[in-house]
C-alpha positions in Angstrom: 0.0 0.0 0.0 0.9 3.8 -0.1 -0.1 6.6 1.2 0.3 9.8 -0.6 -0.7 13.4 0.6 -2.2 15.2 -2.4 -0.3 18.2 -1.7 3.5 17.1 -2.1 5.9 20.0 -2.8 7.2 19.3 -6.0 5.1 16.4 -8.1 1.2 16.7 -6.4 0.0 13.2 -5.4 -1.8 13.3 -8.5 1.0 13.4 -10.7 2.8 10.8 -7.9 0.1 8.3 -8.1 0.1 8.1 -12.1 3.9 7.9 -12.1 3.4 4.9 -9.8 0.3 3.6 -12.0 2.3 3.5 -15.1 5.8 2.2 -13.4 4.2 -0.7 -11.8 3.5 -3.8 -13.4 1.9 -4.8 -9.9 1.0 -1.5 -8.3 0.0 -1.5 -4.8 -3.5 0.1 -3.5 -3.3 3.8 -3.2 -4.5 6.1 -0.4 -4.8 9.5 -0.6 -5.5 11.7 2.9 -5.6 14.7 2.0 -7.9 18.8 2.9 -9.5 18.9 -0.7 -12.9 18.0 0.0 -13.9 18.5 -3.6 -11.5 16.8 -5.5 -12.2 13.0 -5.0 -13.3 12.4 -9.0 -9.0 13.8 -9.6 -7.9 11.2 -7.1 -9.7 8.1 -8.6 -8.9 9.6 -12.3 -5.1 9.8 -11.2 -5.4 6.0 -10.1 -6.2 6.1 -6.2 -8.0 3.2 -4.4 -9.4 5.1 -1.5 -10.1 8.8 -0.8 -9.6 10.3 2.7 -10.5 13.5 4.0 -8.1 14.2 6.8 -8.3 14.3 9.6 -9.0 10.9 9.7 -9.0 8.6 12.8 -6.3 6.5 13.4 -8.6 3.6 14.0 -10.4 3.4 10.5 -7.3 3.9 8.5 -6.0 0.9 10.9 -8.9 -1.0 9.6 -8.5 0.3 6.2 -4.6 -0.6 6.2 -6.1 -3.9 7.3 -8.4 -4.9 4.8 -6.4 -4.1 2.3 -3.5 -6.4 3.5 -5.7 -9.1 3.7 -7.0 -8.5 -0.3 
C-alpha cells in the first residue's frame, strides 16, 4: 500500500500516483488523505484506491490498512 498526501511540494499526489500507476507492473493500492474536499473524481482519475479527508481517525485507516492487506 501507499499513502500519498495530495499536496506534495514538488510532483502533487496526483502526478505521484500516475507515475506509480504506469511504473508498476503490480501496483499497490493507493491512499490519498488529504484537505481537498472536492476533488475525490481527480484522485480516482489519477489512479487512487481510496479517498480520505483528513483528519482521519487512526482507528479506521487501521482498519483500512487492514483490509487491504488481507485482499
Amino acid at each position: 500500500m501507499a499513502i500519498l498526501d495530495i499536496g506534495l511540494p514538488d510532483d502533487d499526489g496526483y502526478q505521484l500516483a500516475r507515475k506509480l500507476v504506469a511504473a508498476l507492473a503490480r501496483r499497490p493500492p493507493l491512499i490519498a488523505p488529504t484537505r481537498y474536499g472536492n476533488a475525490e473524481e481527480k484522485a480516482r482519475v489519477a489512479g487512487f484506491d481510496h479517498y480520505l479527508l483528513k483528519t482521519v481517525e487512526p482507528a479506521f485507516l487501521a482498519d483500512l490498512l487492514n483490509r487491504q492487506a488481507r485482499e
